[in-house]
Structure formats: C-alpha cells, structure tokens
LOZA-208100 format. One record per residue (C-alpha): residue number from 0; x negated, y negated, z; residue in three letters. Coordinates in steps of 0.5 Angstrom, whole numbers. Each point is the difference from the previous one (the first is absolute). Example, Ala and Ser with C-alpha at 12.3 -4.5 7.8 and 13.67 -1.06 7.14 Angstrom:
<recs>
+-----+-------+-------+-------+-----+
:   k :  east : north :    up :   r :
+-----+-------+-------+-------+-----+
:   0 :   -25 :     9 :    16 : Ala :
:   1 :    -2 :    -7 :    -2 : Ser :
+-----+-------+-------+-------+-----+
</recs>
This chain:
<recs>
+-----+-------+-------+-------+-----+
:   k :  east : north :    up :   r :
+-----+-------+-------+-------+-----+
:   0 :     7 :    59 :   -13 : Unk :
:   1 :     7 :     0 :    -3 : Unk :
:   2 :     5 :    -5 :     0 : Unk :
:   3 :    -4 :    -4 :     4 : Unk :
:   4 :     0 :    -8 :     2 : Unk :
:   5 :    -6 :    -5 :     1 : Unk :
:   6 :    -2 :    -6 :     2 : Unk :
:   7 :    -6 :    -5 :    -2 : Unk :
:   8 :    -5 :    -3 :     3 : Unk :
:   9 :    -4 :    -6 :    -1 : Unk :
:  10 :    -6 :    -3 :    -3 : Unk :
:  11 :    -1 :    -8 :    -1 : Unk :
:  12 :    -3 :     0 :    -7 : Unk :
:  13 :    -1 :    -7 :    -3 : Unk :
:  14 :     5 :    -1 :    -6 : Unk :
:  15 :     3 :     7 :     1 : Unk :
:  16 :     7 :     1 :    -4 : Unk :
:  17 :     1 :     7 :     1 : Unk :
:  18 :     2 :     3 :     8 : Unk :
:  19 :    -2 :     6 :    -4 : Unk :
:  20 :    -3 :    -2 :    -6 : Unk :
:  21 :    -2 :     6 :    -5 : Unk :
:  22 :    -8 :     0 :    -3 : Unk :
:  23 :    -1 :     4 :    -6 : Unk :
:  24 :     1 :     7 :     1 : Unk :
:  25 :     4 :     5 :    -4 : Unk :
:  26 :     8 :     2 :     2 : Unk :
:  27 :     7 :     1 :     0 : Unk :
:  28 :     5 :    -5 :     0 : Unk :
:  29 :     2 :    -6 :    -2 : Unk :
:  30 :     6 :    -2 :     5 : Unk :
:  31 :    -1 :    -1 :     7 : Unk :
:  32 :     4 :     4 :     5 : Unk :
:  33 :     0 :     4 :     6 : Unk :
:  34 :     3 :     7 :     3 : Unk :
:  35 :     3 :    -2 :     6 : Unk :
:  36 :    -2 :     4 :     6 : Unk :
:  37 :     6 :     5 :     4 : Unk :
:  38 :     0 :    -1 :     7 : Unk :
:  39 :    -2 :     4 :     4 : Unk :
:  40 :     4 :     5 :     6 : Unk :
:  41 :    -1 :    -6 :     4 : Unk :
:  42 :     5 :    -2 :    -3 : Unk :
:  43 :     7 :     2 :     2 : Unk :
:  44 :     7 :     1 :    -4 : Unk :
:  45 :     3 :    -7 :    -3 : Unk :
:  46 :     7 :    -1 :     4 : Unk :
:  47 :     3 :    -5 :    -5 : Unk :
:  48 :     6 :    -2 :     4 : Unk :
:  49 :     2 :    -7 :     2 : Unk :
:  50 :    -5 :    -3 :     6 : Unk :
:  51 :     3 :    -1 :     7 : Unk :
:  52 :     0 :    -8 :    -2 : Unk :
:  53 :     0 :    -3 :    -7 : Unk :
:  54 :    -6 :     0 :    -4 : Unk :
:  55 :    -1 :    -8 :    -1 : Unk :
:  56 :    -1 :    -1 :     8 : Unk :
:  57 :    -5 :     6 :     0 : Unk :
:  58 :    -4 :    -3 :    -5 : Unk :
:  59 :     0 :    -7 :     4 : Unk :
:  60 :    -2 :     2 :     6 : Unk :
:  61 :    -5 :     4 :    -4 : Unk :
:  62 :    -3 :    -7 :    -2 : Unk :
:  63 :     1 :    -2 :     7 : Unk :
:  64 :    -4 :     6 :     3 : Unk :
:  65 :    -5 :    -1 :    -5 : Unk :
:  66 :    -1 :    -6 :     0 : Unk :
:  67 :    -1 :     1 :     8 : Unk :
:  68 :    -6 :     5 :    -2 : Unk :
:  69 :    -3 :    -4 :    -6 : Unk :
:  70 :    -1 :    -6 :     5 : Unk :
:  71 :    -3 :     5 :     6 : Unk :
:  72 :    -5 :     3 :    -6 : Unk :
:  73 :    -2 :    -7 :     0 : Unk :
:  74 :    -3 :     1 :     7 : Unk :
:  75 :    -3 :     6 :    -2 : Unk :
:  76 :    -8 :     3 :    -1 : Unk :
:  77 :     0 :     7 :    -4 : Unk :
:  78 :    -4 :     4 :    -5 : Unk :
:  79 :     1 :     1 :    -8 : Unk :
:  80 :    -3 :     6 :    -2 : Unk :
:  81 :     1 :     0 :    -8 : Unk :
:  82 :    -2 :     6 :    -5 : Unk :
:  83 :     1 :     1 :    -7 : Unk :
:  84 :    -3 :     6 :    -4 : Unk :
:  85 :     0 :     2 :    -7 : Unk :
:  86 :     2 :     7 :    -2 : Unk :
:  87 :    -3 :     5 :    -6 : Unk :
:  88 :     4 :     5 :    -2 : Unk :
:  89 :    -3 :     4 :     5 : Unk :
:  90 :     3 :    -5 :     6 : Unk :
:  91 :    -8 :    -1 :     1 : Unk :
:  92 :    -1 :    -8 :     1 : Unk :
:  93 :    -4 :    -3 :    -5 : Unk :
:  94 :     1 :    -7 :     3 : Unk :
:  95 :     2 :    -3 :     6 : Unk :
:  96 :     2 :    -7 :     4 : Unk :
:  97 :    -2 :     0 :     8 : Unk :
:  98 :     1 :    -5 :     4 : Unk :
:  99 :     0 :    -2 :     8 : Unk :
: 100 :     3 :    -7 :     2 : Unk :
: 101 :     2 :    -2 :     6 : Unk :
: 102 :     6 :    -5 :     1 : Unk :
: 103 :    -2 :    -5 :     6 : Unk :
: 104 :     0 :    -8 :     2 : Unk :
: 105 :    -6 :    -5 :    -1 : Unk :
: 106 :    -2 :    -4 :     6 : Unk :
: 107 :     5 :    -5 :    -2 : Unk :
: 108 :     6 :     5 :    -1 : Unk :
: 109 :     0 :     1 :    -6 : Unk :
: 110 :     1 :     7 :    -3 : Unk :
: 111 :    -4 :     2 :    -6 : Unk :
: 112 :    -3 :     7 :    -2 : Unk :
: 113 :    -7 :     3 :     2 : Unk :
: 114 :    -4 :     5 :    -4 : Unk :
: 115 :    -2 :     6 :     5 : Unk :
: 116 :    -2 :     4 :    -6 : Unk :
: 117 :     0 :    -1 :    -7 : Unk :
: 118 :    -5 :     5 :    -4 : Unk :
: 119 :     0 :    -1 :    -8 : Unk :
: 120 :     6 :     2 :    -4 : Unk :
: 121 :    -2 :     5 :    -6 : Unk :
: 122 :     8 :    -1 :    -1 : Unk :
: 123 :    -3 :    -3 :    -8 : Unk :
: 124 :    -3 :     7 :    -2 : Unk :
: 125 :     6 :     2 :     1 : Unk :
: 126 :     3 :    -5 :    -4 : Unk :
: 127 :     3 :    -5 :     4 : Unk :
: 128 :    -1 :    -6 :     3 : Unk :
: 129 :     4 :    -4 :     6 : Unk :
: 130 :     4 :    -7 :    -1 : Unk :
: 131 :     3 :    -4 :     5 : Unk :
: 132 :     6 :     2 :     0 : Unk :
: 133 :    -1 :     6 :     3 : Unk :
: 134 :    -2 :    -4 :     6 : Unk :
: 135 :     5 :    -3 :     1 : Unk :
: 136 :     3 :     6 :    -1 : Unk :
: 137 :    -3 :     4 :     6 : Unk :
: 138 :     0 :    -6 :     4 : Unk :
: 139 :     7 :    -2 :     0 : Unk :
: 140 :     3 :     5 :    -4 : Unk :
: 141 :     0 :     7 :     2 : Unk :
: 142 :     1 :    -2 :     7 : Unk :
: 143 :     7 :    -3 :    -2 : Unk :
: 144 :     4 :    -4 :     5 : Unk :
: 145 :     7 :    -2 :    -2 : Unk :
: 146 :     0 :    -6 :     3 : Unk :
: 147 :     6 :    -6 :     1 : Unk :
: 148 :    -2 :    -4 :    -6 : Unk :
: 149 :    -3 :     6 :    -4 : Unk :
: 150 :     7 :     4 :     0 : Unk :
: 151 :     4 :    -5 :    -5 : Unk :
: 152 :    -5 :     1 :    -5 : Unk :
: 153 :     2 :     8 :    -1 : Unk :
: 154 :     6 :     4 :    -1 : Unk :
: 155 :     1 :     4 :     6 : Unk :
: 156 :     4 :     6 :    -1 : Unk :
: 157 :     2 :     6 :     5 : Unk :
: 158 :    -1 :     6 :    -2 : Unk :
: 159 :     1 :     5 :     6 : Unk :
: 160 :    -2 :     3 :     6 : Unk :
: 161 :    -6 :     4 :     2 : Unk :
: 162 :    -4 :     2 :     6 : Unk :
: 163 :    -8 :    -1 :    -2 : Unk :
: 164 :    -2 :     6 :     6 : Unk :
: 165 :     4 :    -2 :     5 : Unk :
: 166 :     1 :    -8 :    -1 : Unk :
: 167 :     7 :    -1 :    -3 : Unk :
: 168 :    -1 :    -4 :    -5 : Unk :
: 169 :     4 :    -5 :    -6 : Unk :
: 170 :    -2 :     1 :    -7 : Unk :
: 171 :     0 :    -6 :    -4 : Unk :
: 172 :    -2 :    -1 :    -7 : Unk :
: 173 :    -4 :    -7 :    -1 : Unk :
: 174 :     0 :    -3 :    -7 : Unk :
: 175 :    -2 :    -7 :    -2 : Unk :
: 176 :     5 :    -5 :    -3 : Unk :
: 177 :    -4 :    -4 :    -3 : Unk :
: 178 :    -8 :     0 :    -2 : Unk :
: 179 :    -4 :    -6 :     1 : Unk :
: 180 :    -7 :    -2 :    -3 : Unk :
: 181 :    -6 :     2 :     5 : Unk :
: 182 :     5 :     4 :     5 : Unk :
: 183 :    -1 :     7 :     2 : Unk :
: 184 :     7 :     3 :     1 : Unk :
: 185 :     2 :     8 :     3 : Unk :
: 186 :     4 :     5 :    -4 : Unk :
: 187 :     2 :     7 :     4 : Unk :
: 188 :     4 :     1 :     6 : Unk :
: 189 :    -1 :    -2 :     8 : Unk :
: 190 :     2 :     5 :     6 : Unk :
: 191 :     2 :    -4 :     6 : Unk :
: 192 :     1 :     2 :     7 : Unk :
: 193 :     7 :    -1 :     2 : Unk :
: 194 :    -2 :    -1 :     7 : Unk :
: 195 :    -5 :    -6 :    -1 : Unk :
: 196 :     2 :    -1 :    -7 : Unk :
: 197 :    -7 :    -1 :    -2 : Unk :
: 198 :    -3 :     3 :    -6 : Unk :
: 199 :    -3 :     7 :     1 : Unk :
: 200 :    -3 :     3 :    -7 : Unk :
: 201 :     0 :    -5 :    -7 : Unk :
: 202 :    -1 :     5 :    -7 : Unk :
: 203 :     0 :    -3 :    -6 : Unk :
: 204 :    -5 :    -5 :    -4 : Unk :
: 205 :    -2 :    -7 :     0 : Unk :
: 206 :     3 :    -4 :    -7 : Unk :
: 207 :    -1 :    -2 :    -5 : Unk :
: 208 :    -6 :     3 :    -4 : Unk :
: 209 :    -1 :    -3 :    -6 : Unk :
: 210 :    -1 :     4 :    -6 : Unk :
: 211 :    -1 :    -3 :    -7 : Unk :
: 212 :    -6 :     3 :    -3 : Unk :
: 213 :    -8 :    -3 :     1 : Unk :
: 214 :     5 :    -3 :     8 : Unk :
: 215 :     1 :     6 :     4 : Unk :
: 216 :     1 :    -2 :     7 : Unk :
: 217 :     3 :     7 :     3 : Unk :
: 218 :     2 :     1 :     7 : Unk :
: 219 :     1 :     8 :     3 : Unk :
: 220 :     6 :     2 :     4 : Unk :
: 221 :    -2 :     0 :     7 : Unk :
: 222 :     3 :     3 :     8 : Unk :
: 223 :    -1 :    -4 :     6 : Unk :
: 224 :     2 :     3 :     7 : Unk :
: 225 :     1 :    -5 :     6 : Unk :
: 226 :    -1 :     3 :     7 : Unk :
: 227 :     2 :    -4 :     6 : Unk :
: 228 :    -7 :    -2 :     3 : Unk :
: 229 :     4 :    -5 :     6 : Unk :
: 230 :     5 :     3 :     3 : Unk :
: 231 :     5 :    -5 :    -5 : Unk :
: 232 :    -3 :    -1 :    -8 : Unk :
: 233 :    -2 :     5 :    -5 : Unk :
: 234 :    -7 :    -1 :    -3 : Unk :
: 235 :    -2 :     2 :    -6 : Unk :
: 236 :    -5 :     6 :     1 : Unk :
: 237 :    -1 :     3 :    -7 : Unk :
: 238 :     1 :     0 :    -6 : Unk :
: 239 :    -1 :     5 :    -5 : Unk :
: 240 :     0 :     3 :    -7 : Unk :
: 241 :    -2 :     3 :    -7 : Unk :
: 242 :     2 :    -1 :    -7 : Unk :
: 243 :    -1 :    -1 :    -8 : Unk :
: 244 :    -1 :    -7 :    -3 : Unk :
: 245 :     1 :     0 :    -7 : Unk :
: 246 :    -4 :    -5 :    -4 : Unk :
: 247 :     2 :    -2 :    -7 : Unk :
: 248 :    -8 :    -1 :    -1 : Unk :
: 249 :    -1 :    -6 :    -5 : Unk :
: 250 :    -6 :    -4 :    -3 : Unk :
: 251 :    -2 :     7 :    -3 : Unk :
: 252 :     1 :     3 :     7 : Unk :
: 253 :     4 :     6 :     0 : Unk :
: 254 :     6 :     2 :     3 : Unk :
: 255 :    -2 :     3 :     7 : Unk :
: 256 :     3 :     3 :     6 : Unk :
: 257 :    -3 :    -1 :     6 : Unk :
: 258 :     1 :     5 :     7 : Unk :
: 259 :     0 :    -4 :     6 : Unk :
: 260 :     0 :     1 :     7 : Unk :
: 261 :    -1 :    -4 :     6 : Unk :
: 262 :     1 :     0 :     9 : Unk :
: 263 :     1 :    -7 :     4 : Unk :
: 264 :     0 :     1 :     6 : Unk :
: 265 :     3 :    -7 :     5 : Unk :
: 266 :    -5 :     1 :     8 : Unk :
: 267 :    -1 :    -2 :     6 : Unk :
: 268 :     6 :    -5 :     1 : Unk :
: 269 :    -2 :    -6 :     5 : Unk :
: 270 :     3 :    -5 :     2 : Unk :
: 271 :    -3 :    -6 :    -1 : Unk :
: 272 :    -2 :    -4 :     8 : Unk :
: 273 :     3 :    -7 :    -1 : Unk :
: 274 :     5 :    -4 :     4 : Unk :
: 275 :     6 :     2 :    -6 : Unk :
: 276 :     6 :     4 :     3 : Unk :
: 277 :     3 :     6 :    -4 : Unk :
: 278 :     7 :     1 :     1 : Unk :
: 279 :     5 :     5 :    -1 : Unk :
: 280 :     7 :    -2 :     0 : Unk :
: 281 :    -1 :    -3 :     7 : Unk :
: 282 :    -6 :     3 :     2 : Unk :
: 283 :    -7 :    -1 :    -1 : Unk :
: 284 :    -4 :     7 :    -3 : Unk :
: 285 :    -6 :     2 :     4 : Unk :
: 286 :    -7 :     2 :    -2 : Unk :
: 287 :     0 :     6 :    -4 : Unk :
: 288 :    -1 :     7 :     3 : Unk :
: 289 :     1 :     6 :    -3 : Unk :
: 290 :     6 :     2 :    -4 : Unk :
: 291 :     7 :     0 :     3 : Unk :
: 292 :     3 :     3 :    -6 : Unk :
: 293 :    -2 :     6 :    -4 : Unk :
: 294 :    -1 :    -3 :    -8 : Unk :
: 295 :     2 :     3 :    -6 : Unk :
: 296 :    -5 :     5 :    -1 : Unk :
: 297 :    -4 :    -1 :    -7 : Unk :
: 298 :    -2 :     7 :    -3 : Unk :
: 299 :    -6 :     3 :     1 : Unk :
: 300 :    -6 :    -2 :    -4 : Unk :
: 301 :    -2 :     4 :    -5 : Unk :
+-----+-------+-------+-------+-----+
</recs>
C-alpha cells in the first residue's frame, strides 16, 4: 500500500532491545525512515485562517477536556484487539502478532490487562522480535491523550482548520520539547473537535527510535480515531497502519526493510459498576449506550 502509515504492536520478550529488531535476513537500506500516509477524502480543505479564539486557550481547555476524559477512561472496561503482520513482496503475510486483551478491574479494583487470545506469534520467521516499549506503546501510546500535565512537555502549534467528515476540527502539530530517558513521547498532529474540544484523530509516531547499529529500537508512524462512546468523551477505537522499517543490520546481519502492517481495534467500552462519579463540567456521565455522535470514519480495510 503506497504511502501508507503503521502502528506496532506488542510481545513482552525478556531482554528485548528492539520494538522491532531485524534478525539476519537479506535487505535495502541502512537508515530508518518512513513514507508518510496522505489523508484520505475524509478529510476536508485545511482553513489557515486565525481561530475564533486564541490558540493558547484552545490548547488549555484542551488539556482541561482531556484530562476530564483520561480520568473518566480510568472507570472504563474495554477490549484491545492487537495485530501485526509482516509482509513479502507480494503483500502475502510471512509473520504475524495476534492478540485479544481485555482491559478490566481486580476483585480489589485494581485495573490490569487479561489475555482473552493469544496463539504463538511467527513474527520471528520473519525477523523480528517485540520488546517492551512496544507495550508501552500500544498501552499508552497510540490512544493519546493530552492531558493538563502532559501538555508542558510539548510544543503545541496550530496549524488550521479542518473538517474530519462532518466534525470540524482543529489542526495541531504536537512535538516534544525535550526527550527524557524511558519516556515515550508523540511526533505528528492531532484533530480537536471544536465543540468539545477533545481529540478526535492522532497521526503520527511515537519517539524516540534508537538507531545505532547492533540497537535499533524502531517505532512505525500510526493513526488513532476516537468516537464519542458516552454522549461526552471520545474514545479511541482504532488504530490503524502500514509501512517499511529499515534496519541498518549489524553483527554480520544485513541491512533489511521490513513490511508491516497492522489493526488495533479498542471495544465493548463499559463503565466500570462502582460507587465513583464522573463528571462533566457539572454533570455526571451516564452509563454508556450507543454512540451519539458520528466518528470519523476510518478507511475501509483492505
């Protein structure tokens, strides 16, 4: 798939260095790199005009919205449905990564992760292997919230205006100022609904990769969509992409390019029956039902 974006999912494998590290096969290039992916007609004409109101208190009431979200997520039970596949030349899979993980709550409330279905991954006749940071990823990652204490950690630019569907969204483009040790930072854009003022699609990849040869630690570019699950927040319900990594090879390993291309699907979003309250503003969401708002649709699967 030309010009295309991809997300990576994740295998917990003990001393891993690499999301995706190369195992000896024959390749290209020596550099890592990836063709961004256009946007598809969903997305409307970018109006580059000045905002109704400044950008910075866009930005703040933002962080105010989405922290309102990430607090009521917290209450949430849902589903993660996670697959990677390596492609040949032909788009024929030759390995892949499956698996179905329910986010719930422990008889003491505590929330943890259940494997539903997890069969053996062939992703290593492929030649790769998963590390810890690709969970991390998946988990935290590509459902990007931007909350009140995550935003002074980026630089937030506005770029424009643009209608996803029908939602009319802000454009920012979202960069990290400064990268610390161990934390995983987002590298692309984010659509805001301008009425809720919630993220409604992220693109981009999360960083940094680490590139010095017989190290590689490399991370495919992704795109989230939300949809409004509750009457009030946007959840993350898919995440989709496709794309090369390019492995500098080392240790008498080759250079290599490897095809990815992977689906996550977020599900079956409950509330979580317990004596907390959610608010919105001033008012307490209810249990959720079917969606009240239509999404912005993410392109068909092929």
């Amino acid at each position: 798939m030309a010009a295309a974006l991809a997300a990576c999912v994740f295998a917990g494998i003990p001393g891993g260095r690499s999301s995706l590290l190369g195992l000896p096969q024959a390749a290209a290039q020596d550099n890592d790199s990836f063709t961004p992916m256009p946007l598809d007609a969903g997305f409307g004409r970018m109006d580059l005009s000045d905002p109704p109101i400044p950008p910075e208190q866009i930005i703040q009431s933002l962080a105010a919205k989405e922290s309102e979200f990430q607090d009521a997520l917290n209450h949430y039970t849902y589903r993660r449905t996670a697959r990677v596949q390596v492609l040949d030349d032909e788009n024929k899979t030759v390995g892949e990564y499956y698996e179905i993980d329910d986010v719930v709550f422990d008889t003491t409330g505590k929330r943890t992760e259940r494997v539903v279905f997890a069969p053996p991954s062939t992703l290593d006749q492929a030649g790769l292997l998963m590390s810890p940071s690709d969970l991390q990823d998946i988990q935290h990652g590509y459902p990007f919230v931007l909350t009140k204490e995550s935003f002074p950690e980026y630089n937030i630019k506005y770029v424009g205006r643009q209608k996803v569907d029908e939602i009319d969204c802000y454009v920012f483009e979202v960069t990290p100022k400064i990268i610390e040790k161990n934390k995983r930072y987002l590298d692309g854009r984010i659509w805001v609904d301008t009425t809720d003022l919630q993220i409604v699609v992220t693109d981009g990849r999360m960083v940094p990769d680490d590139t010095r040869k017989n190290h590689q630690d490399l991370h495919p570019p992704f795109m989230t969509w939300r949809q409004q699950i509750d009457g009030h927040y946007w959840f993350p319900i898919y995440t989709k992409g496709e794309g090369v990594l390019h492995f500098a090879g080392g240790y008498g390993a080759m250079a290599q390019d490897i095809h990815i291309r992977d689906t996550i699907k977020y599900s079956d979003y409950k509330r979580f029956g317990s004596s907390s309250t959610i608010l919105y503003g001033d008012k307490e969401v209810p249990n959720p039902g079917q969606p009240q708002n239509q999404p912005p649709q993410p392109p068909p699967q092929k």
